[in-house]
C-alpha positions as CSV (number, residue, x, y, z in Angstrom):
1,X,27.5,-54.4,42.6
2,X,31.3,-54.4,43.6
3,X,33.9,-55.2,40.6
4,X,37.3,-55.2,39.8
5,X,38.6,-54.8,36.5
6,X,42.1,-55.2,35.5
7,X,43.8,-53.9,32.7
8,X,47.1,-53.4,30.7
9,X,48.8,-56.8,30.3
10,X,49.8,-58.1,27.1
11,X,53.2,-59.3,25.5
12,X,56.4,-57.8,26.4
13,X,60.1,-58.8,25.8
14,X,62.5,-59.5,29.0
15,X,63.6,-56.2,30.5
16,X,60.3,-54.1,29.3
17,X,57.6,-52.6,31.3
18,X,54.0,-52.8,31.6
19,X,51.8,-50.8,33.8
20,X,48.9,-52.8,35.0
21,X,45.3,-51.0,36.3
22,X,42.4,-52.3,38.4
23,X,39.4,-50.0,38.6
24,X,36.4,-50.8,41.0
25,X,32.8,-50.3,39.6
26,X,30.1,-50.0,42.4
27,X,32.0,-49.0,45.2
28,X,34.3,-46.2,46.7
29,X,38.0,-47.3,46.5
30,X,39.1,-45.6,49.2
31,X,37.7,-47.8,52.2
32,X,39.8,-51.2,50.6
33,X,43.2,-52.1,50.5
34,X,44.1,-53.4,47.6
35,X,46.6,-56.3,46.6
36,X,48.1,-58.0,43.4
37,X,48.4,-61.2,43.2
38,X,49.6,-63.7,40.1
39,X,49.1,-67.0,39.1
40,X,51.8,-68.8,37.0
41,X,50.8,-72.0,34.3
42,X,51.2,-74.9,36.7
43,X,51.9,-72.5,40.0
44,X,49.8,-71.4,42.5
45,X,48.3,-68.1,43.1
46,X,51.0,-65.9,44.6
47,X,50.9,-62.3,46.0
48,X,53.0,-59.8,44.5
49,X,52.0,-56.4,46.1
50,X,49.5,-55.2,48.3
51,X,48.4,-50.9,49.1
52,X,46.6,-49.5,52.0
53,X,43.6,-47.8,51.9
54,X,45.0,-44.4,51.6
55,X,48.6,-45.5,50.6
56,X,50.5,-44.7,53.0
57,X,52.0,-48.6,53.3
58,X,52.6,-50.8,50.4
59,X,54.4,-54.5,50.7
60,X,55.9,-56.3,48.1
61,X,56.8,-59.9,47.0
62,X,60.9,-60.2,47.4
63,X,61.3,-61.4,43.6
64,X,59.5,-57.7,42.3
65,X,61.0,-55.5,45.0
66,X,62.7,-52.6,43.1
67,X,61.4,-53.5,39.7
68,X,57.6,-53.0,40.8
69,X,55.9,-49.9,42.3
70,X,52.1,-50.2,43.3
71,X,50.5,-47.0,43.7
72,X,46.1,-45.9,43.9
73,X,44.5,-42.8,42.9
74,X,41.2,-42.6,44.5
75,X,39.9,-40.1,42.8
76,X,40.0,-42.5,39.7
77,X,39.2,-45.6,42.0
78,X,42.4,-47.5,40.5
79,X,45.0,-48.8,41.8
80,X,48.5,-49.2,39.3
81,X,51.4,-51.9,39.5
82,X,54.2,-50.4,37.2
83,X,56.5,-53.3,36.3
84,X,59.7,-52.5,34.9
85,X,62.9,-54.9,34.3
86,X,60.1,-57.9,33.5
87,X,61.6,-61.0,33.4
88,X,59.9,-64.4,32.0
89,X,59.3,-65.9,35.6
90,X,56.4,-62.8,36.1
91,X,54.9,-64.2,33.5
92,X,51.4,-65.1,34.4
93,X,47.5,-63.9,35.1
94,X,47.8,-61.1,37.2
95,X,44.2,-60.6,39.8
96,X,43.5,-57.3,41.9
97,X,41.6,-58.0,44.7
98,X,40.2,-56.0,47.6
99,X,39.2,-55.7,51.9
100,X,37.6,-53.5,53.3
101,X,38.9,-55.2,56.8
102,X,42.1,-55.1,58.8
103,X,44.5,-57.7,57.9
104,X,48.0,-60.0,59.2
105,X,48.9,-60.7,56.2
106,X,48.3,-58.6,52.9
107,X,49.9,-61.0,50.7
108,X,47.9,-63.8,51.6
109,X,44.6,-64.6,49.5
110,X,42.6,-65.3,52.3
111,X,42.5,-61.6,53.4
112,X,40.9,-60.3,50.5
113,X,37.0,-61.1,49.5
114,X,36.2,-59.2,46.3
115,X,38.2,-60.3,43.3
116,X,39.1,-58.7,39.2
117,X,39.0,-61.4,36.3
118,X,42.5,-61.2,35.6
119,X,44.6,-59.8,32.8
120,X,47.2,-61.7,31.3
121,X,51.0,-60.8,31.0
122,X,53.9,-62.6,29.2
123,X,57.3,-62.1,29.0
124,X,59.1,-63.8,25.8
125,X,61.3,-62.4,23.5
């Protein structure tokens, strides 16, 4: 059975850093890109930043560029999102998800089919 599983969040003040992980149970990482998306009390589900298969391209949200980094290790089937200089607007749930297809639009949920359960990060002092 395919699964995602996230990990790392927690509570961190504004300007710290978090590294979360998503590991896939059941299923060989390296055919799936992989994205991160977040969902916000109140907000809808947003993407953040999405990897290729082997990552060799990775895409990123505007409001994270140059404070996030997403990077995979196969070999461990996970894929990371460092977040450094957090701010209280990245608070929220953060979801990995993954395709095994093509797609337009990496940032968009509708690409991906196979989702984590979500890990949980806030940013208060």
């Amino acid at each position: 059975q395919l699964q995602l599983v996230e990990s790392g969040g927690g509570l961190v003040q504004p300007g710290g850093s978090l590294r979360l992980s998503c590991t896939a149970y059941g299923f060989t990482l390296d055919y799936y890109a992989i994205g991160w998306f977040r969902q916000a009390p109140g907000k809808e589900r947003e993407g953040v930043s999405c990897i290729s298969h082997h990552g060799d391209s990775t895409l990123y949200l505007d409001s994270v560029k140059g404070r996030f980094t997403i990077s995979r290790d196969n070999a461990k089937k996970t894929v990371y999102l460092q977040m450094n200089s957090l701010k209280s607007e990245d608070t929220a749930v953060y979801y990995c998800a993954a395709t095994s297809g093509s797609t337009m639009n990496p940032l968009e949920e509708y690409e991906y089919d196979n989702w984590g359960q979500g890990t949980r990060v806030t940013v208060s002092s």
